[in-house]
VOSEPA-724873 format. One record per residue (C-alpha): residue number from 1; x, y, z. Coordinates in steps of 0.1 Angstrom, whole numbers, plus 5000, padded with zeros to 4 digits. Layout:
<rs>
<n: NUM; c1: X; c2: Y; c3: Z>
...
</rs>
This chain:
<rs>
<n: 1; c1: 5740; c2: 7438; c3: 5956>
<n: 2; c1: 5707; c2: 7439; c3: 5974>
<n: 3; c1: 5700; c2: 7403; c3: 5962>
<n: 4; c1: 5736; c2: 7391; c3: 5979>
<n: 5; c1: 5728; c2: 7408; c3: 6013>
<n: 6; c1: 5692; c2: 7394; c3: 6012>
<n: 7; c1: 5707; c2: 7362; c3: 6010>
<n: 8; c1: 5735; c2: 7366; c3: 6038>
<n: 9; c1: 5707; c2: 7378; c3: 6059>
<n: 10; c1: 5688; c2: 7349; c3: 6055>
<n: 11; c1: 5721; c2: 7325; c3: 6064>
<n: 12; c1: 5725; c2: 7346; c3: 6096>
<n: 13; c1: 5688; c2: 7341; c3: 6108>
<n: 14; c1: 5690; c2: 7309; c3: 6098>
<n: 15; c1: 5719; c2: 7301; c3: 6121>
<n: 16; c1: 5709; c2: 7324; c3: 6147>
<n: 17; c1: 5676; c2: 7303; c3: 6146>
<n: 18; c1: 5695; c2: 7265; c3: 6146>
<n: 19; c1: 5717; c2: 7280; c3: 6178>
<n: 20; c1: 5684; c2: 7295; c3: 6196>
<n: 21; c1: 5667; c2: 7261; c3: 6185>
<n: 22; c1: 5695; c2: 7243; c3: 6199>
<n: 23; c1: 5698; c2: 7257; c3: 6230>
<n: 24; c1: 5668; c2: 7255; c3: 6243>
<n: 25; c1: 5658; c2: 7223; c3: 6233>
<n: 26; c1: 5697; c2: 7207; c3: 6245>
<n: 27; c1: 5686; c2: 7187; c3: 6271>
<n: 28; c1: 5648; c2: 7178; c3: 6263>
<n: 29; c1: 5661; c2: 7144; c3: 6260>
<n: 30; c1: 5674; c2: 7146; c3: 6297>
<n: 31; c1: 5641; c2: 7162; c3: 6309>
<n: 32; c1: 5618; c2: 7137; c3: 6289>
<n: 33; c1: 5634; c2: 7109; c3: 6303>
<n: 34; c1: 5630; c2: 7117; c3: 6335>
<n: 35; c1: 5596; c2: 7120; c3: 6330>
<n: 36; c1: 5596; c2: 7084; c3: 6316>
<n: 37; c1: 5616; c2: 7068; c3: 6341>
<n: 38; c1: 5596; c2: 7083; c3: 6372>
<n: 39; c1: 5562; c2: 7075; c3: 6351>
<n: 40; c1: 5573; c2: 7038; c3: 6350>
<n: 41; c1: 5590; c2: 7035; c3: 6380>
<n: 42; c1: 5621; c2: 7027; c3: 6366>
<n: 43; c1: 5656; c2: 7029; c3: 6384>
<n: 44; c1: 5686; c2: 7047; c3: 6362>
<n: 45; c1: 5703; c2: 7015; c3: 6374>
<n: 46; c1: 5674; c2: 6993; c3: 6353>
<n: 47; c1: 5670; c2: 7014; c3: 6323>
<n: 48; c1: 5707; c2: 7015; c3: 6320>
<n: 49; c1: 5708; c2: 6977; c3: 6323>
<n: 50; c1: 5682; c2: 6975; c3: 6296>
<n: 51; c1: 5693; c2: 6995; c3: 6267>
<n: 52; c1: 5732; c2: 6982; c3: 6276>
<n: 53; c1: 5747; c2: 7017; c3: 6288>
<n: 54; c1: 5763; c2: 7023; c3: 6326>
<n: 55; c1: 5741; c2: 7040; c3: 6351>
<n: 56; c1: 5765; c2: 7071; c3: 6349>
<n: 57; c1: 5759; c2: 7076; c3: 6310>
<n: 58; c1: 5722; c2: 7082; c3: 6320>
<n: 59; c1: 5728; c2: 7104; c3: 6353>
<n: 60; c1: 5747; c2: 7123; c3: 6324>
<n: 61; c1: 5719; c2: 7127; c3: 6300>
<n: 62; c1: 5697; c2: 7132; c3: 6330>
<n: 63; c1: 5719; c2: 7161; c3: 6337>
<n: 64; c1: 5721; c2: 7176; c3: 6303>
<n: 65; c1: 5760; c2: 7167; c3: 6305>
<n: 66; c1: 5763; c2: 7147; c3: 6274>
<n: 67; c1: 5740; c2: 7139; c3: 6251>
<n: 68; c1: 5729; c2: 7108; c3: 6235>
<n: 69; c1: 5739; c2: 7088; c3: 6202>
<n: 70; c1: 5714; c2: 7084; c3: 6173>
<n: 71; c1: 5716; c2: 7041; c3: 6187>
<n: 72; c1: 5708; c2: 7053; c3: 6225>
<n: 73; c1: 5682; c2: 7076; c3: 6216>
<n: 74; c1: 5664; c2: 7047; c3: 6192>
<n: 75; c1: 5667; c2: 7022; c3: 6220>
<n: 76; c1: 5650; c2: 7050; c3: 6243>
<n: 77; c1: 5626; c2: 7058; c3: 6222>
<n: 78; c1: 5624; c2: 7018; c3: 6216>
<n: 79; c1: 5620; c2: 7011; c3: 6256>
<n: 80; c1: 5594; c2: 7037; c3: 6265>
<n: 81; c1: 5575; c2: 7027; c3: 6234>
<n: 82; c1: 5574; c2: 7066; c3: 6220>
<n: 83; c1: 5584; c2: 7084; c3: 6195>
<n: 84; c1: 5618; c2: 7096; c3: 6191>
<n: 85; c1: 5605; c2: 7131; c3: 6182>
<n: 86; c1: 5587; c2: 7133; c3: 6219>
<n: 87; c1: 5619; c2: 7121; c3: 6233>
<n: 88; c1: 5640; c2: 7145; c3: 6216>
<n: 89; c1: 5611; c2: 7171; c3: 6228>
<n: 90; c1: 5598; c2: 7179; c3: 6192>
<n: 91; c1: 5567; c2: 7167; c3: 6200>
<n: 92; c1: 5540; c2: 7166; c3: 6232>
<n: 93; c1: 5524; c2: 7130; c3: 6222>
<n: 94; c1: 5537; c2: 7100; c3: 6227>
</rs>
């Protein structure tokens, strides 16, 4: 009995934790980007051009709207030449 509640308690903090985790870190992509664009001086318009996404897909993830696929955040990562774990905000170096 005490073992069983142990164990439920430690699934609840566990997904308490993942939904805390994931809330604050939902648009670290968006925020880290913009960082790297206005580092290198790069227009949405460009860096959309160059990963082959529209302008509006990366105002979106700018803007924490929508958030990006596994390809778009390797080709981001790719671009910038950093890690995807600093672009994903997991991680202050590049």
């Amino acid at each position: 009995m005490i073992l069983q509640f142990y164990i439920r308690f430690i699934e609840l903090s566990t997904i308490k934790f993942d939904i805390l985790y994931y809330l604050t870190m939902k648009n670290k992509f968006g925020e880290r980007l913009n960082e790297l664009l206005k580092a290198e001086n790069i227009s949405q318009k460009d860096f959309a051009k160059a990963i082959c996404v529209s302008q509006s897909i990366v105002c979106d993830w700018l803007k924490g709207r929508v958030q990006p696929t596994a390809d778009n955040i390797l080709n981001t990562a790719d671009f910038f030449k950093v890690t995807t774990d600093y672009i994903l905000g997991k991680d202050i170096f590049y």
